[in-house]
N, C-alpha and C positions, 0 to 999 in steps of 0.2 A: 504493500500500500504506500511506503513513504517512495518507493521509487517512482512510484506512479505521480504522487504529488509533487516530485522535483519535475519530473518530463513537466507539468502541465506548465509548471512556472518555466520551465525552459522555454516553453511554444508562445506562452504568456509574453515573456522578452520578445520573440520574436512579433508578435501582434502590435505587441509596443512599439515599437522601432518603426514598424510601418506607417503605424497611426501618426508617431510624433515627426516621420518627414511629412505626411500629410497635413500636418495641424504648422508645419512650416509657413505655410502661406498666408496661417491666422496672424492679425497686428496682435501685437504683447502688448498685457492691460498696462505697462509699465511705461509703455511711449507715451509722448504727450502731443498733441497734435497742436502744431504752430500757425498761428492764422498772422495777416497782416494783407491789408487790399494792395498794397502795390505786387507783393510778391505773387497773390490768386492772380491777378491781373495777367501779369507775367506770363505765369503757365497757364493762361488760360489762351494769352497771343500767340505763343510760341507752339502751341501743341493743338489749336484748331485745324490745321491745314492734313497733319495726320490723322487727331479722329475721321475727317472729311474722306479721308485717303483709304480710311477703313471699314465705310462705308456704313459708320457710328454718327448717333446724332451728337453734334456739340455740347446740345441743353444739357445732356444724358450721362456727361463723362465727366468727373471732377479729377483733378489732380493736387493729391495734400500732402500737406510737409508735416515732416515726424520730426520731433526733436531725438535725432539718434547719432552719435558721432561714427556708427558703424558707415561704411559704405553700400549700399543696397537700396533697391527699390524694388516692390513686388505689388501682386494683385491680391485681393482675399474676398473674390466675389463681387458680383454689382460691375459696376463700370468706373469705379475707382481706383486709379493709381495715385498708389502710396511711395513716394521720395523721404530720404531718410536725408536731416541736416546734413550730416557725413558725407553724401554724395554732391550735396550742390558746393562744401567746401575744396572736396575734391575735381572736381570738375574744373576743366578751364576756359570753356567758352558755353555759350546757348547750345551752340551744333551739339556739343556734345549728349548735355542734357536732352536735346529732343531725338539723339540716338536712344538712349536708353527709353524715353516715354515710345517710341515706336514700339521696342523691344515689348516690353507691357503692354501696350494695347493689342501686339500679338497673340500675349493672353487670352485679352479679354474675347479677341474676335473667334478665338479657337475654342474658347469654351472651356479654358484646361482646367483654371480652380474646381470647376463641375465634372471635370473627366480624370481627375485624382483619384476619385473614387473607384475606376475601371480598373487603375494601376494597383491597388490598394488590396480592390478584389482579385485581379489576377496572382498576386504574391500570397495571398489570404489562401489562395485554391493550392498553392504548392506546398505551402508548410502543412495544409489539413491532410494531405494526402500523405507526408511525410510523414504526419504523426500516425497514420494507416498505417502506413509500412513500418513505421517503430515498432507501435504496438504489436504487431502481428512477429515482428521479430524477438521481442522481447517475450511474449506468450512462449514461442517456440525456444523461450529458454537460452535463446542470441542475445544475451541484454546488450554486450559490446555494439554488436552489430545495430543494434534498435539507436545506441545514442549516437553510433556513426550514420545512420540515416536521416536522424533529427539534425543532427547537426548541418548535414549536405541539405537537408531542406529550408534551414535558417539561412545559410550562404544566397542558395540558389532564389530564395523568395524578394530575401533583399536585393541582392540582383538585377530580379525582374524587376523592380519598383525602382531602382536607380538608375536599369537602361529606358525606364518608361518615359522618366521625368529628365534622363537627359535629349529622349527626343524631341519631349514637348518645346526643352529650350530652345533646342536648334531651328524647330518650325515655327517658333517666335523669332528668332534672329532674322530669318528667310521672311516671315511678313514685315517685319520690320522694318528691311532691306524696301520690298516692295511699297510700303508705305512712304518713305521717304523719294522716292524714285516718283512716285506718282503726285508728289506734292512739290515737284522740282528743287528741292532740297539735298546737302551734298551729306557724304555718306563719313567723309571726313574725319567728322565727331565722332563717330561712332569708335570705327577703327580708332583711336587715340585714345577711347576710353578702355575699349579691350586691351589697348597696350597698357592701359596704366596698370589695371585690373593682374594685367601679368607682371609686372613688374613687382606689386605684392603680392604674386602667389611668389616668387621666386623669392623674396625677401623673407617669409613664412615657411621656407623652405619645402612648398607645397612638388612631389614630385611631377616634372612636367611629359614625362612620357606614358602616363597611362591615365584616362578618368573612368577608367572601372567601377572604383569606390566613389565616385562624387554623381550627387542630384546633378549638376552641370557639367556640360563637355569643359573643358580646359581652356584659358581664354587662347593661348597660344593657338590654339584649334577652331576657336571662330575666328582667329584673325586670318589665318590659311584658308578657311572657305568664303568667308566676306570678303575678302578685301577684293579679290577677280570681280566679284559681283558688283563691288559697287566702283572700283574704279572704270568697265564698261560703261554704266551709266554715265550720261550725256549730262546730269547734275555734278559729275563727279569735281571737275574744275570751277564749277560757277560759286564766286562770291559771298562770304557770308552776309547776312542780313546785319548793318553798320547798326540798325537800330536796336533788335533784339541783342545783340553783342554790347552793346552799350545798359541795355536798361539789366541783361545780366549781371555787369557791374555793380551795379548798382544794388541790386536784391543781394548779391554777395556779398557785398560789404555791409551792409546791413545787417544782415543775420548773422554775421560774424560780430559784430561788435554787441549785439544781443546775445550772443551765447557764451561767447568766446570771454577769457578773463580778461580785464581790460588791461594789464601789463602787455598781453599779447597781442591785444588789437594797437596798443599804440606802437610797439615793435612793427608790426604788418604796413601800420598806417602811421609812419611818421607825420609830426606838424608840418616837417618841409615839404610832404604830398600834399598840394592845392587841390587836389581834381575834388569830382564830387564825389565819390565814394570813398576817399579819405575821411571828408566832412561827413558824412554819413556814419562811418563806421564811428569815429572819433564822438561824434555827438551822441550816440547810442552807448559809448564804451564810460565816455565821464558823468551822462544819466545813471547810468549802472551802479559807477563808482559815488554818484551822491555828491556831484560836485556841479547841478542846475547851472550854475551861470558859464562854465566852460560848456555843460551841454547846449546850453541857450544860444552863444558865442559863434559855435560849429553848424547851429541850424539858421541863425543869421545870415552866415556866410550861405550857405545854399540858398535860402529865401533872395539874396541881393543877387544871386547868377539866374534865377527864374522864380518872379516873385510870384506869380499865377500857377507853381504847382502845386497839388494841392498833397502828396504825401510829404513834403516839407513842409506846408501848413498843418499838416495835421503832426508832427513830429514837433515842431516849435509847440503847439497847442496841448499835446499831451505830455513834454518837459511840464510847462508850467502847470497845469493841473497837477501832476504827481509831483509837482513840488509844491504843493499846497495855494497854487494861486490859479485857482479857478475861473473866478472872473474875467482875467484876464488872458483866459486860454480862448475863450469864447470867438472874439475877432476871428481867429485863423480857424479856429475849429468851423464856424459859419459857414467864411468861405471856402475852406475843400469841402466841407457837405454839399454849398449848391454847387462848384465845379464839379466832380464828381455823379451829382442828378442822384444824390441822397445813397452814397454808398453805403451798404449798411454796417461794414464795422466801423468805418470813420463816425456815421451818422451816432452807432452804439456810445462812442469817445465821446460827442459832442450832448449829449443827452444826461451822459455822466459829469460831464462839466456843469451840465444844466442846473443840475438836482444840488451836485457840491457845492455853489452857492448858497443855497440855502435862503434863497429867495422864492418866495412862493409863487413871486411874478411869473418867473419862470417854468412854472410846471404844467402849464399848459403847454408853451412849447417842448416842452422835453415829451410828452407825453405824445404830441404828434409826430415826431423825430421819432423815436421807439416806435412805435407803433409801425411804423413805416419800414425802418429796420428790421423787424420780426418779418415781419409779409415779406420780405423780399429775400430775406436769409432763415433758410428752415435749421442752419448749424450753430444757431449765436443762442447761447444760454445765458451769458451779462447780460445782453440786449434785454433780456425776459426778466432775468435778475432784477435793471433797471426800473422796469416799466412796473416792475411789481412794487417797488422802495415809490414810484411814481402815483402809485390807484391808494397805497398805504395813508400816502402825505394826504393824499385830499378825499381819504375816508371809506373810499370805494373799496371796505376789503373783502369784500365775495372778486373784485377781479382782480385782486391782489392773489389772493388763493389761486386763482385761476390760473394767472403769471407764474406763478411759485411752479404749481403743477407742469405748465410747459415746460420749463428751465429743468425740475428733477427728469423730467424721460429725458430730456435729452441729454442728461449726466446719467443717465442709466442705475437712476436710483426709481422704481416703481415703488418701492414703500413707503417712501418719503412722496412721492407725487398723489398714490390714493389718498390721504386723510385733505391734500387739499383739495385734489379735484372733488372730493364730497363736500367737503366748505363749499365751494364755486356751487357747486349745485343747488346746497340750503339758500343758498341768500339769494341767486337768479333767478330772473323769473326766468318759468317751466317753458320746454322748449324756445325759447329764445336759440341765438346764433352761440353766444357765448355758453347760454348752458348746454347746447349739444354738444359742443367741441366739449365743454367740463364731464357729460356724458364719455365719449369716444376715449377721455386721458384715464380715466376710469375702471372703462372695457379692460384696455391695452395693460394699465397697469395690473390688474386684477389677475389676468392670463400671463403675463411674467411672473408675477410673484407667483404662482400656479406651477411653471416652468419652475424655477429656481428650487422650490420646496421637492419638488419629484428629482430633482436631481438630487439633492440631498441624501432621498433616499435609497 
């Protein structure tokens, strides 16, 4: 009998190991997902020409930044590609980045996060059978023979699931290839990221002659089948795009001086760098560091090279707010809200500006700014946050409750969102707009926390 119980836990390992390359694809509760509208902006310019390419609607595809210093970007279902900070530091131009978003949207159009499951069942069917033939060995009193079976079925299962998923990569590389080719786009980026990509497998001492054991072929091995392909194509010399290359900069050095310690942003971005994304990173790095009037100083100097952009206005505007001067964050925050045509995490900042005054004048406007923000952004839980600290101040707390409710689903707290979507209900009148939506956060919560407690068990 105990032998029997160690075989199960052996096959057990083996179930495991397949499930956890398939749960590879899941984002880790532990990321933290980075929003900021110039950056969405960005990859929303940059990567419309291949969704198009891919025969994917625009509306339909988001592309979000993870706060991870790892290098990596992957799909986990839906039509969202997920970029990890790590890769947009590593990166050296746009082309690059919209090699790799090709690369993922190959994913997505393949269908593979949903055809894991194929790969999964397939290696699933060799180890059952192995553990057939164990058993039958081990009966017949072959125990050796029974765990050298098990074992050749643990090999051979992982295997199949690792030659599975190394072709799914390659048939992303190859759409990839094609998307870019059909969006007249140079393939350039691509290849220089596979080279970087190798240049850390080699430094990782990764060996480069065999990807047997690896979910992925070898980068040295797409850059041998990529590169013919894309130096063929008729994109392959044409120009990069001066604008996307430039507003790259820009998101780069920003999210660097936001992440990054500011010792090392000012190493990266010396004073004597004038450009903008020195000012940028520099006025993000002395915010950080709690020193307002050198952050204030740095978003000056950008405000004076283009006084009409409005994530300098909104950067100059959320210094002074998070430095405790609200009021006067208002001006700029105003105007990038109407340049912008009410973007909604700017509009979110400028709402929260609203309310931090602590003027009651104000809370009508902030209340129509929020509101506006919500409707157009279904991912902003401050926004709801907001609007709720908003219905609070001026009494209305059944859609305070209500606010609260949106803002918990979408932090994926249902426990915390039912007692208030029941609040929103009591004090609404019945069927109203607002008490069905309080209705609907209710349902949803109810069926998760439902979910959650069966897993439990």
């Amino acid at each position: 009998m105990a032998f029997f119980i160690s075989s199960g836990a052996f096959i057990r390992r083996i179930v495991a190991t397949i499930a956890a390359l398939t749960l590879m694809v899941q984002p880790a509760m532990a990321q933290s997902i980075l929003r900021d509208a110039e950056t969405e902006a960005f990859f929303k310019e940059i990567s419309e020409p291949l969704i198009r390419a891919a025969k994917l609607d625009p509306a339909n595809v988001e592309i979000v930044l993870i706060n991870d210093k790892s290098i990596n970007a992957f799909v986990a279902g839906g039509q969202t590609v997920y970029l990890h900070s790590g890769l947009i530091n590593t990166a050296s131009t746009a082309n690059e980045v919209q090699g790799v978003i090709a690369h993922e949207l190959g994913h997505i159009e393949g269908g593979h996060v949903i055809r894991y499951s194929e790969g999964a069942s397939a290696a699933g069917n060799i180890s059952i059978i192995s553990l057939v033939l164990a058993a039958a060995a081990i009966a017949a009193g072959a125990g050796e023979a029974g765990m050298a079976i098990m074992q050749a079925g643990q090999q051979a299962a992982l295997g199949k699931f690792l030659a599975f998923s190394r072709v799914q990569e390659s048939v992303a590389d190859a759409s990839g290839a094609r998307y870019l080719s059909a969006a007249g786009i140079t393939g350039k980026g691509s290849i220089s990221f596979f080279k970087k990509l190798q240049n850390y497998e080699f430094r990782l001492g990764i060996a480069q002659t065999d990807s047997y054991d690896r979910t992925h072929p070898l980068s040295g091995e797409r850059v041998t089948v990529l590169e013919d392909t894309y130096q063929a194509d008729p994109a392959w010399n044409k120009p990069l795009n001066a604008k996307w290359e430039a507003d790259f900069k820009r998101v780069k050095a920003k999210l660097a001086g936001f992440i990054a310690e500011p010792n090392a942003t000012f190493r990266d971005y010396p004073e004597s760098d004038k450009s903008i994304p020195a000012h940028y990173a520099r006025a993000y790095a002395w915010h950080k560091a709690a020193y307002p009037q050198k952050a204030l100083d740095e978003a000056d100097a950008l405000i004076a090279k283009s006084p009409d952009d409005p994530y300098f206005l909104e950067l100059y505007g959320q210094i002074l707010l998070e430095s405790g001067r609200p009021a006067e964050a208002l001006q700029s925050l105003r105007k990038a809200v109407e340049i912008t045509g009410n973007q909604p995490l700017i509009a979110g900042v400028f709402g929260h500006a609203l309310i931090a005054t602590e003027d009651k004048a104000n809370l009508e406007e902030a209340e129509r700014v929020l509101r506006a923000a919500v409707v157009k952004d279904n991912r902003n839980p401050f926004a709801w946050y907001q609007l709720g600290v908003v219905y609070e101040a001026k009494g209305d707390l059944s859609r305070a409750a209500l606010a609260s409710a949106e803002r918990y689903m979408m932090e994926n707290a249902p426990q915390l969102a039912l007692p208030n979507a029941a609040e929103a209900m009591a004090g609404l009148p019945e069927y109203s707009q607002d008490w069905i939506r309080a209705q609907d956060i209710k349902l949803v919560a109810e069926a998760e926390i439902t979910k959650l407690r069966d897993k439990r068990r």
